[in-house]
C-alpha positions, 0 to 999 in steps of 0.5 A: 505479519504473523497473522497475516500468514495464520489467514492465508494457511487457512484459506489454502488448507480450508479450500482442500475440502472442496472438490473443485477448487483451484489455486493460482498466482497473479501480479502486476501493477498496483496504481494509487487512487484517490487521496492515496496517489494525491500530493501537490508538489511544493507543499509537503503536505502528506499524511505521513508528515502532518494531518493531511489525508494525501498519501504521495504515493508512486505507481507501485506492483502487487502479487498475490495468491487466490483461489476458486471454489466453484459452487455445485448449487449455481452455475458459473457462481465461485466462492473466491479468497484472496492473499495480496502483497501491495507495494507503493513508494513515495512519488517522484515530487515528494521525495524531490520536495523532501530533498530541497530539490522540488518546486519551491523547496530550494529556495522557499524552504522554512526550516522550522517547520517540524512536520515537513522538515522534522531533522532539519528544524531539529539540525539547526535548533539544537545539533549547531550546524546547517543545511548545506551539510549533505543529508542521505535518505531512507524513503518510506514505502506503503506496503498492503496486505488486503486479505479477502472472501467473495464472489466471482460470476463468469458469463461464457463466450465462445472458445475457452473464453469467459468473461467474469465480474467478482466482489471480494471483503475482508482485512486489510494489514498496512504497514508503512516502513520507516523514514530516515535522515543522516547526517554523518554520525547525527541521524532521525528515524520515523517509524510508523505503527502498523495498522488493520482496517475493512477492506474490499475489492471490486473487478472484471477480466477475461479468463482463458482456457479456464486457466488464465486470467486478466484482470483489473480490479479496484481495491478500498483498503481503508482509511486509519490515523497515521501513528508512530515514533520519531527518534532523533538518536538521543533515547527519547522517541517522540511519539505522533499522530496524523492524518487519517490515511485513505488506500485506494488502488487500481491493480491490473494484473495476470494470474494463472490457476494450477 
């Protein structure tokens, strides 16, 4: 996180030189795209669990800090930069499959299988009692920071209305927060690595009164290896390596330039 915010003091404080820059705020949805949004309900297969490349994320929300630099050199041409923070949880069917209460969970449910049921296997393996024991859960959440330097063109229309296209690279900082099972005093925790890869964006909107934005814009965030720790509260946290996660989303959002 730190560095995350040592990129975004410099954007803020290095944009001050130029004469005609402008900083805003924007927010609004955050929609998984590709493997990140994929999961077919039943099977568990995810790439938190196992070598799956699905992320079995849900509609989630992004807010973010951006600015302008208008270039003298070439009319309607900016230079753009890009803070975001981008939160995705686990979609409704996994988090259904997980509990037992999904499509062919209950019932189908094989309890030795150590990547879709890691505590469960472990419960009944080693702890001596079985899954009629009621469990509570502490679901993982996706959460993105992509970090971005582009481009934004905009084509004048009429009345204070401008159409723009833009382009946008950089980094992208995932982190994925922990997962978690307990069992009256017996409980599992999975915590995930943190991880950085290349990003970029591409997008259009409308601009209002040289003020107002509406935008949709479509994010590659990157794919890396899923890596962590699962600790089963004895002191001894066994490490793992799985699927390589790809991060696509669809953001629509509203912004505001002061």
């Amino acid at each position: 996180m730190k560095k995350i915010f040592i990129i975004a003091t410099l954007l803020i404080v290095g944009s001050m030189a130029f004469a005609q820059t402008r900083m805003g705020i924007h927010a609004g949805l955050n929609l998984p795209m590709g493997d990140f949004g994929k999961y077919t309900s039943g099977s568990g297969s995810v790439a938190v669990w196992d070598d799956s490349k699905k992320g079995g994320a849900g509609t989630g929300f992004m807010a973010g800090l951006m600015g302008s630099t208008k270039l003298a050199s070439v009319e309607n041409l900016s230079i753009i930069y890009s803070v975001d923070f981008m939160y995705n949880g686990w979609c409704s069917d996994f988090k259904d499959d997980v509990e037992g209460n999904g499509e062919g969970s209950e019932n189908n449910r094989d309890y030795d299988d150590d990547d879709y049921y890691p505590y469960y296997s472990y419960a009944k393996a080693e702890k001596g009692y079985g899954e009629e024991e009621e469990m509570e859960y502490t679901y993982s959440k996706y959460i993105n920071v992509p970090a971005l330097i582009g481009v934004n063109y905009k084509f004048p229309v009429k009345n204070n209305i401008a159409i723009f296209a833009e382009g946008a690279l950089g980094m992208n900082f995932r982190m994925i927060t922990s997962f978690g099972i307990t069992q009256g005093s017996n409980e599992m925790t999975r915590n995930y690595d943190n991880a950085t890869s290349f990003a970029f964006k591409i997008g259009a909107g409308f601009e209002f009164n040289d003020r107002f934005v509406l935008g949709v814009h479509y994010y590659s965030l990157g794919a890396s290896k899923v890596k962590g720790e699962t600790d089963y509260g004895e002191g001894k946290p066994e490490k793992f390596t799985y699927g390589k996660l790809s991060t696509a989303t669809l953001a629509i959002n509203l912004g505001i330039y002061f």
